[in-house]
DSSP file (Angstrom, degrees, kcal/mol; ACC not computed):
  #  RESIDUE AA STRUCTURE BP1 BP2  ACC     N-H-->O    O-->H-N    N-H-->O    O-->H-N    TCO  KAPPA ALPHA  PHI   PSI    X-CA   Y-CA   Z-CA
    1    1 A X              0   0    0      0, 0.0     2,-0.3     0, 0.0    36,-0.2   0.000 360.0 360.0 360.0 143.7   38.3   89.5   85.9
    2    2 A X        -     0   0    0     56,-0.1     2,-0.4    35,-0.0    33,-0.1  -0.850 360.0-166.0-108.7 137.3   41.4   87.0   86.4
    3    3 A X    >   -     0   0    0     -2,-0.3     2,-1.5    31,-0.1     3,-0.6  -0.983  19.7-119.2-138.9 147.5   41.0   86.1   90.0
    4    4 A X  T 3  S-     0   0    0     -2,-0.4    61,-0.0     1,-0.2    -2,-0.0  -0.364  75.4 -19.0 -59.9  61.8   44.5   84.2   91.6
    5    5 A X  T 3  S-     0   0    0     -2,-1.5    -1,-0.2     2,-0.1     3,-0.1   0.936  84.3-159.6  54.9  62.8   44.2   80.3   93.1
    6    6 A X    <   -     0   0    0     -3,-0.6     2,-0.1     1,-0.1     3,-0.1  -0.187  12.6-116.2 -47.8 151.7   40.9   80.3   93.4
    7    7 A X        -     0   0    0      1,-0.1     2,-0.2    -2,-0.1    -1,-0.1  -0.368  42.8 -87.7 -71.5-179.8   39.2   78.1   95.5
    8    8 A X     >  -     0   0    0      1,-0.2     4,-2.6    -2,-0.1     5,-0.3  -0.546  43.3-126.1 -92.6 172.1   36.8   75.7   94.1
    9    9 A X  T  4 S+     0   0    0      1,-0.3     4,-0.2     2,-0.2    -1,-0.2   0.326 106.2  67.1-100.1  20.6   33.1   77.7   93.9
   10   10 A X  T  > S+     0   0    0      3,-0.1     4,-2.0     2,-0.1    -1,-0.3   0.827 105.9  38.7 -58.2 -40.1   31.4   75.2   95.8
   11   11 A X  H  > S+     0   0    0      2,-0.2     4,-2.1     1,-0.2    -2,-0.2   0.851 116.7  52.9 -76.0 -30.6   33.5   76.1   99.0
   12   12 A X  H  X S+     0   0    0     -4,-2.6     4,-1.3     2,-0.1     5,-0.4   0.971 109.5  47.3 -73.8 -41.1   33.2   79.7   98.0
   13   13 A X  H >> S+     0   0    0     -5,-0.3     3,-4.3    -4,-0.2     4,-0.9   0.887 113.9  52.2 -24.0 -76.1   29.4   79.1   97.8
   14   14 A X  H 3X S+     0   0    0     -4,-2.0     4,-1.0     1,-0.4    -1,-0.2   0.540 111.0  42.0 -68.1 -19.9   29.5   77.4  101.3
   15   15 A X  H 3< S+     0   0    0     -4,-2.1    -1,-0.4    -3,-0.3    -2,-0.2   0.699 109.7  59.6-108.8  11.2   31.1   79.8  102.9
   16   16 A X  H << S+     0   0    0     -3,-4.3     3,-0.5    -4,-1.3    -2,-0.2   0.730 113.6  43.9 -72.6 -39.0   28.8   82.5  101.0
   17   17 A X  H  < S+     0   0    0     -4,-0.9    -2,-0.1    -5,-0.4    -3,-0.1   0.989 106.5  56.4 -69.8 -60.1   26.0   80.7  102.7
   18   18 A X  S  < S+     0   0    0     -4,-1.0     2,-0.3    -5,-0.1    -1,-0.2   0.663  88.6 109.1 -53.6   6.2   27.6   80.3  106.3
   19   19 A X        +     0   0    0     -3,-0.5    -3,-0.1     1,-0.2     3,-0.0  -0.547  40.0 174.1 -88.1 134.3   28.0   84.1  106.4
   20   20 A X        +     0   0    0     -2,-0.3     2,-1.0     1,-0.1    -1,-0.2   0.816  64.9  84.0 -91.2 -24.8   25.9   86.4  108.6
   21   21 A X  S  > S-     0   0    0      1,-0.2     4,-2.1     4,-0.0    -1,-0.1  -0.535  71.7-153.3 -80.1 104.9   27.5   89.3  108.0
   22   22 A X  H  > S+     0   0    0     -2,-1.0     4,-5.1     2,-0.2     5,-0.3   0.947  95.7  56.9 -32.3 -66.2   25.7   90.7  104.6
   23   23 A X  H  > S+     0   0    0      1,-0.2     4,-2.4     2,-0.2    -1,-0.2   0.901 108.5  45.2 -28.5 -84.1   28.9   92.6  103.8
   24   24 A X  H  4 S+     0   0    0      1,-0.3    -2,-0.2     2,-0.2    -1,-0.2   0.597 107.4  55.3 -17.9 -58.9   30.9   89.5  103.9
   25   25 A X  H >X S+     0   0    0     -4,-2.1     4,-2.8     2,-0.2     3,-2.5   0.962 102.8  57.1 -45.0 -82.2   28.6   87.6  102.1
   26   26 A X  H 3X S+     0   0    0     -4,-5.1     4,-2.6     1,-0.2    -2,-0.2   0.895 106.2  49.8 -37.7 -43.2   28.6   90.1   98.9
   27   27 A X  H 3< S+     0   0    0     -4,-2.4    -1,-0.2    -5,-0.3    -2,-0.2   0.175 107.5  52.0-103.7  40.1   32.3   89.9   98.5
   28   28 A X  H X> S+     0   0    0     -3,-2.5     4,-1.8     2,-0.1     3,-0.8   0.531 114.5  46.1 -96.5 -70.0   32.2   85.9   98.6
   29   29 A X  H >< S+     0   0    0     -4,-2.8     3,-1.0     1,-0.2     4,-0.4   0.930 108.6  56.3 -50.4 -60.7   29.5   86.5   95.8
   30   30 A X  T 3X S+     0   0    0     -4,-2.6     4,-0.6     1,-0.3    -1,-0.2   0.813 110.2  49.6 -21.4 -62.2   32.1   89.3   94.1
   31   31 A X  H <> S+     0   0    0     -3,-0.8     4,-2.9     2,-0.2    -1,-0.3   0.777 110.2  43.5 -33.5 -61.4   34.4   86.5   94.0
   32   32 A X  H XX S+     0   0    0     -4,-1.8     3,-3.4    -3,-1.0     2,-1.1   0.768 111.2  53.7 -74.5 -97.1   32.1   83.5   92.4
   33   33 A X  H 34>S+     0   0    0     -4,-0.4     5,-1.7     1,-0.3    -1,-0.3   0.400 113.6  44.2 -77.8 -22.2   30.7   85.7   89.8
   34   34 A X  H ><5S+     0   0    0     -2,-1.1     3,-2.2    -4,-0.6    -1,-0.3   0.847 116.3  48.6 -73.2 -40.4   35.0   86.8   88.7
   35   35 A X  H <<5S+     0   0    0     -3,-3.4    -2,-0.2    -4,-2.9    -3,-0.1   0.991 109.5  53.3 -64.0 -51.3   35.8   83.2   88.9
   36   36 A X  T 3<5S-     0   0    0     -4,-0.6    -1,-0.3    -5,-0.2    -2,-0.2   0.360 128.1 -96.9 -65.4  23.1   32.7   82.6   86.7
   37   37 A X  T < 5 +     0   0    0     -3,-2.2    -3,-0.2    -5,-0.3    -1,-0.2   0.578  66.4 157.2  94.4   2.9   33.9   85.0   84.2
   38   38 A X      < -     0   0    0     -5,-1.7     2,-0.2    -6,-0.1    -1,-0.2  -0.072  39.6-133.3 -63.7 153.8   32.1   88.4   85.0
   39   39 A X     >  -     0   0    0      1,-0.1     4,-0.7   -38,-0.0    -1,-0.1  -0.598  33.8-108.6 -99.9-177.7   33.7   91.4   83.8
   40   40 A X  H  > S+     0   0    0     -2,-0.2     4,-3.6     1,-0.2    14,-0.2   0.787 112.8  56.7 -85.0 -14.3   33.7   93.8   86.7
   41   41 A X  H  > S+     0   0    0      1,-0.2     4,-1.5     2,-0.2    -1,-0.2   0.845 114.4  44.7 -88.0 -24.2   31.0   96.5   85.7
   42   42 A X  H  > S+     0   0    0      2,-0.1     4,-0.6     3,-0.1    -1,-0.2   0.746 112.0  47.6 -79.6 -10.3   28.5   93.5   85.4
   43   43 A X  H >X S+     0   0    0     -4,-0.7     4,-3.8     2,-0.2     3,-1.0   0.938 116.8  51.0 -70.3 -49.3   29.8   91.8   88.9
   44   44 A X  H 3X>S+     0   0    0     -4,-3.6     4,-2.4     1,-0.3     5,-0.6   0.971 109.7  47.0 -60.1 -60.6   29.3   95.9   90.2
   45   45 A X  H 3<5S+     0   0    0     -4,-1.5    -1,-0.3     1,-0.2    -2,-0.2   0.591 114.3  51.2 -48.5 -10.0   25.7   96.1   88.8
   46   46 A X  H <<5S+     0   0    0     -3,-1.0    -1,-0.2    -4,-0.6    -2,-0.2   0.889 118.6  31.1 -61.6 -58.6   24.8   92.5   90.5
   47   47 A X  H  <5S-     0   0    0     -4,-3.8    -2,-0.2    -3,-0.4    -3,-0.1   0.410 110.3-114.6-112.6   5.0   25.8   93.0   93.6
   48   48 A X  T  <5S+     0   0    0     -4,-2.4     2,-0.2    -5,-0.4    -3,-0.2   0.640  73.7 100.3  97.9  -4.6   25.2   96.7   94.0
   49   49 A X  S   <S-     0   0    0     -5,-0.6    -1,-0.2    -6,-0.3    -2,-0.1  -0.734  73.1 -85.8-127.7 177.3   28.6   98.4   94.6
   50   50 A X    >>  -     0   0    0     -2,-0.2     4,-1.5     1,-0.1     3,-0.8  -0.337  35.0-116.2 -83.4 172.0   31.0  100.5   92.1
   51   51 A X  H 3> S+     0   0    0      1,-0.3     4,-2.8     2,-0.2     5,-0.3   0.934 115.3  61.1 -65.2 -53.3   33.4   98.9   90.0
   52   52 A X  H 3> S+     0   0    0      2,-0.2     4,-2.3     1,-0.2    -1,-0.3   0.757 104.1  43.8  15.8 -89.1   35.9  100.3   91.6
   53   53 A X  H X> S+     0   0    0     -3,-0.8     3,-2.1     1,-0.2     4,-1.4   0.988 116.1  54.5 -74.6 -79.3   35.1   98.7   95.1
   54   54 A X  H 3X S+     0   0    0     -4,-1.5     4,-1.8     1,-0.3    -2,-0.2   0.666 106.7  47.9 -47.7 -52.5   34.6   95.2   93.0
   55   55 A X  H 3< S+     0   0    0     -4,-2.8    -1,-0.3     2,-0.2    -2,-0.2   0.789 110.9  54.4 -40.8 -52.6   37.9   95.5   91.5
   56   56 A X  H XX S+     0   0    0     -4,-2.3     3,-4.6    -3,-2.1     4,-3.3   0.990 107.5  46.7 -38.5 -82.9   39.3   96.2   95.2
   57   57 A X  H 3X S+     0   0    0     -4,-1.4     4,-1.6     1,-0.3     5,-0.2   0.963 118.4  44.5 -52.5 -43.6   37.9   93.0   97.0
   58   58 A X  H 3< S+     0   0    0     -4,-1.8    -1,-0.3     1,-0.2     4,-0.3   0.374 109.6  51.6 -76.0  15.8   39.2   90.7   93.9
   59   59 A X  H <> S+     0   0    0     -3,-4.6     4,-2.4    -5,-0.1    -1,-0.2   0.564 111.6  49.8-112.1 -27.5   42.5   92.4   93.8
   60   60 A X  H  X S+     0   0    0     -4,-3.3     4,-0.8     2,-0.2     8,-0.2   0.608 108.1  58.7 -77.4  -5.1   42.7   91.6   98.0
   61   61 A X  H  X S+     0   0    0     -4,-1.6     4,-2.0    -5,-0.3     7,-0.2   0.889 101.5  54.9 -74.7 -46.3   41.7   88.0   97.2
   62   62 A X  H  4 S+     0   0    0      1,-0.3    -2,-0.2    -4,-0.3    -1,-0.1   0.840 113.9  31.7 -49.3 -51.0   44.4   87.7   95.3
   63   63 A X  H  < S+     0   0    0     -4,-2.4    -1,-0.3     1,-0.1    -2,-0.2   0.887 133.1  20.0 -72.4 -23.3   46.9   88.6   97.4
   64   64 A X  H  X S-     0   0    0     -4,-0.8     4,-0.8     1,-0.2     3,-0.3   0.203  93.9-138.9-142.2   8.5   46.0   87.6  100.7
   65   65 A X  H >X  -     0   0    0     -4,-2.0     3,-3.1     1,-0.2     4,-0.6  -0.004  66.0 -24.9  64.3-179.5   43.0   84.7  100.0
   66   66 A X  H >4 S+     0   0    0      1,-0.3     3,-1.5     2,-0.2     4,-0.4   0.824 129.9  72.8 -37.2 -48.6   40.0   84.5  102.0
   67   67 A X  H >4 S+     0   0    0     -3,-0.3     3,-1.1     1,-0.2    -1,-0.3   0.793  92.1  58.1 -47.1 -33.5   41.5   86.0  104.8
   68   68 A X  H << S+     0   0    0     -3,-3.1    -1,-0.2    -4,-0.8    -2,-0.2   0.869  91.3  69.4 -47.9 -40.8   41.4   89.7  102.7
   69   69 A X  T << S+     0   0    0     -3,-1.5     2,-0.3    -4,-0.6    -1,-0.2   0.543  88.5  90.5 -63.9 -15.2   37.5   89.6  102.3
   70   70 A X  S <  S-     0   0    0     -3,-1.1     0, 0.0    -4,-0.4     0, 0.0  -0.722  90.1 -95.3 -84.3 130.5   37.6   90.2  106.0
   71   71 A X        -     0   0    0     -2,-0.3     2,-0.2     1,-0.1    -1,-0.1  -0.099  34.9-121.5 -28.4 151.5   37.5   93.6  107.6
   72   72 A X        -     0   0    0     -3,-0.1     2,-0.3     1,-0.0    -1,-0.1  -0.724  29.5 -95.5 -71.9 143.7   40.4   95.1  108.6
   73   73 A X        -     0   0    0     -2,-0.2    -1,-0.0     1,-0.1    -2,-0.0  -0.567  48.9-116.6 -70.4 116.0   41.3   96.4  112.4
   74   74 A X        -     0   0    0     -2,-0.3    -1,-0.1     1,-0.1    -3,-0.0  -0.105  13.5-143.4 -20.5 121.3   40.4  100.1  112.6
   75   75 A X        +     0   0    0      3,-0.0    -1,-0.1     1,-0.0    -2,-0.1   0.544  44.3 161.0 -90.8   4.0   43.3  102.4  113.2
   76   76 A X        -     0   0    0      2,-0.0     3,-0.0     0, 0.0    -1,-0.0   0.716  39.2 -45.9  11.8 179.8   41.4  104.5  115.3
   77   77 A X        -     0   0    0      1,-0.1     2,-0.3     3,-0.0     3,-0.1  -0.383  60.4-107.2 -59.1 154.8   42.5  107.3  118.0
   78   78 A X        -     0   0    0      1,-0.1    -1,-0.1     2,-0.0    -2,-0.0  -0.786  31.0-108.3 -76.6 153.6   44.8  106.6  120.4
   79   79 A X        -     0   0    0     -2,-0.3    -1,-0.1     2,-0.1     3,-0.0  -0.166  22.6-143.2 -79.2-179.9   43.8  106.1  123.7
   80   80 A X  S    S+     0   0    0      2,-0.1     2,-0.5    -3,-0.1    -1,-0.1  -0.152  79.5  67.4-122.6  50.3   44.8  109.1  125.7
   81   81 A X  S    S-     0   0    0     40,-0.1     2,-0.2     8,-0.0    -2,-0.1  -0.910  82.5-127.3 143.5 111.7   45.9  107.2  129.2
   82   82 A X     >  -     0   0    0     -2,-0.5     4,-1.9     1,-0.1     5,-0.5  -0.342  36.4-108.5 -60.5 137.6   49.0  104.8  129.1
   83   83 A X  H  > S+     0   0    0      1,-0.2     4,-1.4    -2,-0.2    -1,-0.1   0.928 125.0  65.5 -56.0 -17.1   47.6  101.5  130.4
   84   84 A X  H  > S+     0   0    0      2,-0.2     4,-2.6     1,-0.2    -1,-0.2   0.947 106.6  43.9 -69.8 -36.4   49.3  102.0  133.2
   85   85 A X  H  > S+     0   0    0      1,-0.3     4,-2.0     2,-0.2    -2,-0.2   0.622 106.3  58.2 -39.0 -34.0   47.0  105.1  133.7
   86   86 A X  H  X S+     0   0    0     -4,-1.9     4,-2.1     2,-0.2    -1,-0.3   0.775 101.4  48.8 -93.2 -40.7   44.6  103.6  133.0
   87   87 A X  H >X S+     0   0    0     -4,-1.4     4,-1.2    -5,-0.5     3,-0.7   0.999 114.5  54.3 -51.4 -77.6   45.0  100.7  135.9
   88   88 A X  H 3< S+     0   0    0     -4,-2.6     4,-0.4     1,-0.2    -2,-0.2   0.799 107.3  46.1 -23.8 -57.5   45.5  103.9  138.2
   89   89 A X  H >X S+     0   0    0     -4,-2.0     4,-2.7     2,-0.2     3,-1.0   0.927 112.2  54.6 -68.1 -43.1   41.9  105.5  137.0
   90   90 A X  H XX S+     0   0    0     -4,-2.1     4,-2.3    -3,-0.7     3,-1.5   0.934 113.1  40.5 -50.4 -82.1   40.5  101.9  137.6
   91   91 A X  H 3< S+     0   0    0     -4,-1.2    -1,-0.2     1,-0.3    -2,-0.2   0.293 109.0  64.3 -43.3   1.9   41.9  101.9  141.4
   92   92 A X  H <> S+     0   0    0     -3,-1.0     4,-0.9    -2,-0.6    -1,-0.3   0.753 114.0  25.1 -73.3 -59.3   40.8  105.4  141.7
   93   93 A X  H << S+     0   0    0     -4,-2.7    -2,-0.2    -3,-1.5    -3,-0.1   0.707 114.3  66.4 -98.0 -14.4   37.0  104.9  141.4
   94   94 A X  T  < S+     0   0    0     -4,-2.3    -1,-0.2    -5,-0.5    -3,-0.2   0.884 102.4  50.0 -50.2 -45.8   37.3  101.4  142.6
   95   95 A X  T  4 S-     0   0    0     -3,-0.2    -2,-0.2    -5,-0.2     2,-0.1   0.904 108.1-142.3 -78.3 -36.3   38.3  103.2  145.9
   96   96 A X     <  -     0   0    0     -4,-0.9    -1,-0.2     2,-0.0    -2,-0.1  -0.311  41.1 -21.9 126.4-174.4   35.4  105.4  145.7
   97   97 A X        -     0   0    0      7,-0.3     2,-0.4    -2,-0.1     5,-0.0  -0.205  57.0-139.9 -60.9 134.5   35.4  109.3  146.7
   98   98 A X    >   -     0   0    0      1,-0.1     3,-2.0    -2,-0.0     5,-0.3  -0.770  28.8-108.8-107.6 167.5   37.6  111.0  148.9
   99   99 A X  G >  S+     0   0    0     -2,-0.4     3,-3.4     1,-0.2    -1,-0.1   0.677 120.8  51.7 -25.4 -41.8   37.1  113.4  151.1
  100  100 A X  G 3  S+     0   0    0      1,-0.4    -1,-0.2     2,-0.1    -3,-0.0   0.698 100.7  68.2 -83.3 -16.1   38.8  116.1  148.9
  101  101 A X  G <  S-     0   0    0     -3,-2.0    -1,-0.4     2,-0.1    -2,-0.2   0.733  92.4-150.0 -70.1 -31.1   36.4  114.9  146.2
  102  102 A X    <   +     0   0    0     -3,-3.4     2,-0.3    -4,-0.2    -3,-0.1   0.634  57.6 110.7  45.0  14.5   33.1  116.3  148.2
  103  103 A X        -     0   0    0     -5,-0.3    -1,-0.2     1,-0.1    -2,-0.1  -0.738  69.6-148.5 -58.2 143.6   31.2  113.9  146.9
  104  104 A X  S    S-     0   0    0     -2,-0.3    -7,-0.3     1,-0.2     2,-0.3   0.697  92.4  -0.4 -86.8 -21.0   29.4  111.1  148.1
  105  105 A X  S    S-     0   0    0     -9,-0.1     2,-0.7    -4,-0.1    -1,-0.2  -0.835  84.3-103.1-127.7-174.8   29.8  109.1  144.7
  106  106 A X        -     0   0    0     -2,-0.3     2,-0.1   -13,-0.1    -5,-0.0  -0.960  31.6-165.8-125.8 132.6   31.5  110.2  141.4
  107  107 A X     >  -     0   0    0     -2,-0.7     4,-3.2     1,-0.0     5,-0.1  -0.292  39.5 -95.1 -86.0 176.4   29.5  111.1  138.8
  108  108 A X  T  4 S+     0   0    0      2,-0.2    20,-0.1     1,-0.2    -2,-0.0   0.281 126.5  57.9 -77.3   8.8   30.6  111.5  135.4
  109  109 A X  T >> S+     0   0    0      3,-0.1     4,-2.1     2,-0.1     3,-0.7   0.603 105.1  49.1 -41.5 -65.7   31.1  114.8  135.9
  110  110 A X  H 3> S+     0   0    0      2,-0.2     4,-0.5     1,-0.2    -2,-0.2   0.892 108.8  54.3 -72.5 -35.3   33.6  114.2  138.8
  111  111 A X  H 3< S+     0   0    0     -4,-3.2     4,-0.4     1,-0.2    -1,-0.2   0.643 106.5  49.9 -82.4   7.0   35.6  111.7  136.8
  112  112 A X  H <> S+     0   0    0     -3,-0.7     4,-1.7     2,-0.1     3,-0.4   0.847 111.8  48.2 -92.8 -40.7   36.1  114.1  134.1
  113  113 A X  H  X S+     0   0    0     -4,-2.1     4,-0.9     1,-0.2    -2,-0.2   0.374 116.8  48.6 -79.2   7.2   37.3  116.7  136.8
  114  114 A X  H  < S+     0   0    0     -4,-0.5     5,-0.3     2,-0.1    -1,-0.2   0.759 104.4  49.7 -83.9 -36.6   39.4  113.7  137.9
  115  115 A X  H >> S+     0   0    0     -3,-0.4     3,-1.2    -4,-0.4     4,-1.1   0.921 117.3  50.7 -78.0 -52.8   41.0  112.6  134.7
  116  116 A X  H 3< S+     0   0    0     -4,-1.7     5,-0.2     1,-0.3    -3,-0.2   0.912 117.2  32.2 -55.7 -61.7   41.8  116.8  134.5
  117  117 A X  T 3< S+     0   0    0     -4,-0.9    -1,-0.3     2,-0.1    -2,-0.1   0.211 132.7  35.3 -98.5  16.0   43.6  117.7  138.0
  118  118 A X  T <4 S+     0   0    0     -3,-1.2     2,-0.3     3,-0.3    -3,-0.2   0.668 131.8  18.3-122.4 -59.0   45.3  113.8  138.2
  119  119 A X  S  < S-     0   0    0     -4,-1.1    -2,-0.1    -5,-0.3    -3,-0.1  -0.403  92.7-127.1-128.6  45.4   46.2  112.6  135.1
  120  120 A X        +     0   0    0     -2,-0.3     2,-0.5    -6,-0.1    -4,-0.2   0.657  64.3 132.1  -2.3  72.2   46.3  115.9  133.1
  121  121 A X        -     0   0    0     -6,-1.0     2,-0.3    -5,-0.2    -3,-0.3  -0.977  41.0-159.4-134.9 139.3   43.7  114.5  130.1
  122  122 A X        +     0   0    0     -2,-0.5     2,-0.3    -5,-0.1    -9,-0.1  -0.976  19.3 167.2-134.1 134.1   41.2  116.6  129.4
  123  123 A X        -     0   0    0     -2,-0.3    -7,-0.1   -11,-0.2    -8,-0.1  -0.882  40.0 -99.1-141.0 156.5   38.5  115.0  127.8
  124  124 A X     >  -     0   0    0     -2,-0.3     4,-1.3     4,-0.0    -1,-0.1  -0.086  43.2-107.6 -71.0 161.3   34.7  115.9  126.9
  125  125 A X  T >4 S+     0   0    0      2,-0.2     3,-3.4     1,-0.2     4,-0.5   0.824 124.7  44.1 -61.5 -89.8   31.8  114.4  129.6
  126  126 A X  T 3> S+     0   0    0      1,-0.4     4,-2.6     2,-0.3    -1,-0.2   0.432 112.7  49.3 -55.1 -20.2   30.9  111.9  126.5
  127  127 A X  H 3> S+     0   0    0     -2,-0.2     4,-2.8     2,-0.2    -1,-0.4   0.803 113.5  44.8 -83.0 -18.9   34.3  111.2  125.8
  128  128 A X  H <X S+     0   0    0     -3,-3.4     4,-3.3    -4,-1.3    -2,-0.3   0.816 110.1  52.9-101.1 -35.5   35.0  110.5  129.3
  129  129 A X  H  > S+     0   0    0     -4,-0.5     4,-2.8     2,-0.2    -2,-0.2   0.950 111.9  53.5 -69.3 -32.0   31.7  108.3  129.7
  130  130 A X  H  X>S+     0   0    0     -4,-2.6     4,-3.3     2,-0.2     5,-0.5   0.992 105.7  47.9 -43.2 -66.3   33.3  106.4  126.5
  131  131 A X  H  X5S+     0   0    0     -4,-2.8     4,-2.7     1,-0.2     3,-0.3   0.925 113.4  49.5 -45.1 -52.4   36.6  105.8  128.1
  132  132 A X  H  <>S+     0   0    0     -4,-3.3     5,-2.7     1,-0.2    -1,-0.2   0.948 108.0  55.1 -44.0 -54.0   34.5  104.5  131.1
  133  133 A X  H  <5S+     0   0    0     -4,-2.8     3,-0.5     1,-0.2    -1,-0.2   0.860 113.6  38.5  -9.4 -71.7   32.6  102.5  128.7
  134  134 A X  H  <5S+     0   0    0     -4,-3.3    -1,-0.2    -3,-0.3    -2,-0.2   0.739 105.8  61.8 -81.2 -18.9   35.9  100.9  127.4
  135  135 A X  T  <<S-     0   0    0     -4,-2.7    -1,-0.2    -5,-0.5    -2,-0.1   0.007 128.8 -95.8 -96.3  36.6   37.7  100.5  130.9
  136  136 A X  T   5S+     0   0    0     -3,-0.5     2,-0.4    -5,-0.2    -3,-0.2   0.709  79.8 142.6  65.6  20.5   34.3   97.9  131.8
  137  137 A X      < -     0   0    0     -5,-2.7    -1,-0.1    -6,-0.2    -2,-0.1  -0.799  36.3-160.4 -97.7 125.3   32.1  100.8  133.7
  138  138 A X        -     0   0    0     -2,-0.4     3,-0.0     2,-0.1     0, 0.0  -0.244  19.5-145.1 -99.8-164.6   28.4  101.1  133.4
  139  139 A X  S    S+     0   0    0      2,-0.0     2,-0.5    -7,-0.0    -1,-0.1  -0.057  75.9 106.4-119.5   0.0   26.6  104.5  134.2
  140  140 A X        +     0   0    0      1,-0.0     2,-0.3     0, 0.0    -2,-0.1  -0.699  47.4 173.8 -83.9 138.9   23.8  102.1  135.5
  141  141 A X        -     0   0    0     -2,-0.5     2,-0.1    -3,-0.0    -2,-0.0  -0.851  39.6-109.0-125.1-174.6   23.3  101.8  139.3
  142  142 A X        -     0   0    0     -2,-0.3     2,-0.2     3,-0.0     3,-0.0  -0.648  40.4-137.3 -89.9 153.1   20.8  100.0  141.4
  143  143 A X        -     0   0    0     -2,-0.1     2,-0.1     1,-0.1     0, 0.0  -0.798  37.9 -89.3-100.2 174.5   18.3  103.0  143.4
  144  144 A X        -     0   0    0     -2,-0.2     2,-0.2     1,-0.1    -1,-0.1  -0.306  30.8-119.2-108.6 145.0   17.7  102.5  146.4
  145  145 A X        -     0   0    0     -2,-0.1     2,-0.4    -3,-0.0    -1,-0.1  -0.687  29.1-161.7 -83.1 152.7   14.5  100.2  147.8
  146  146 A X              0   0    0     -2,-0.2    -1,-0.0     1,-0.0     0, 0.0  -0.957 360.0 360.0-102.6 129.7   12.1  102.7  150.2
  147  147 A X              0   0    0     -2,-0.4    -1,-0.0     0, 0.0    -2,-0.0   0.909 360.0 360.0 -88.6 360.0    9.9  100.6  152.3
């Protein structure tokens, strides 16, 4: 495997070592074992993955250096709330229930029927305890002391 301006394989060693993340670690190792002359179906059978995959992580060292060996940022969903919405939904249950609400607090229940008839999203209860989730909200609260 021809691998691009390598580094030297002590520093890939050192930074095999410093790694916590396992993943990470394996395709540092991927790496040493190309520089050291491995074809790629003995690098896959070392380190456990298909050739394939081995071929991958040395062809993204090559272009793009250590920095490739790192995940990439998830493209995930989009969120479904503009941020600005999303500042509004904060200042919404930051003010707590209103009257029209019939509540005395909001459950996750009421802030899914909030998110529906305010900000036309309609989103599952779990998706809607996620969003709280991501907008800093816990589901935990204190109960109340009895003496």
């Amino acid at each position: 495997m021809f691998v691009q301006d390598p580094l030297t394989v002590k520093k890939l060693q050192k930074l095999e070592r410093l790694q916590t993340d396992a993943a990470l670690a394996k395709r540092f190792r991927i790496i040493i074992l190309a520089i050291g002359g491995w074809t790629a179906p003995e690098i896959a059978m070392t380190v456990g993955l298909a050739r394939r995959t081995c071929q991958l992580w040395i062809q993204r060292y090559n272009e793009q250096g250590v920095e490739g060996l790192f995940d990439r940022e998830g493209r995930g969903r989009p969120s479904p709330l503009t941020p600005e919405q999303e500042q509004q939904v904060r200042e919404r249950i930051d003010g707590g229930p209103l009257p029209e609400d019939k509540v005395c607090s909001l459950r996750g229940a009421d802030i899914k029927n909030l998110l529906e008839n305010e900000f036309d999203v309609c989103r599952s209860l779990s998706a809607t305890y996620d969003l709280l989730h991501r907008l800093g909200y816990s589901c935990l609260q204190p109960r109340p002391e009895h003496y």
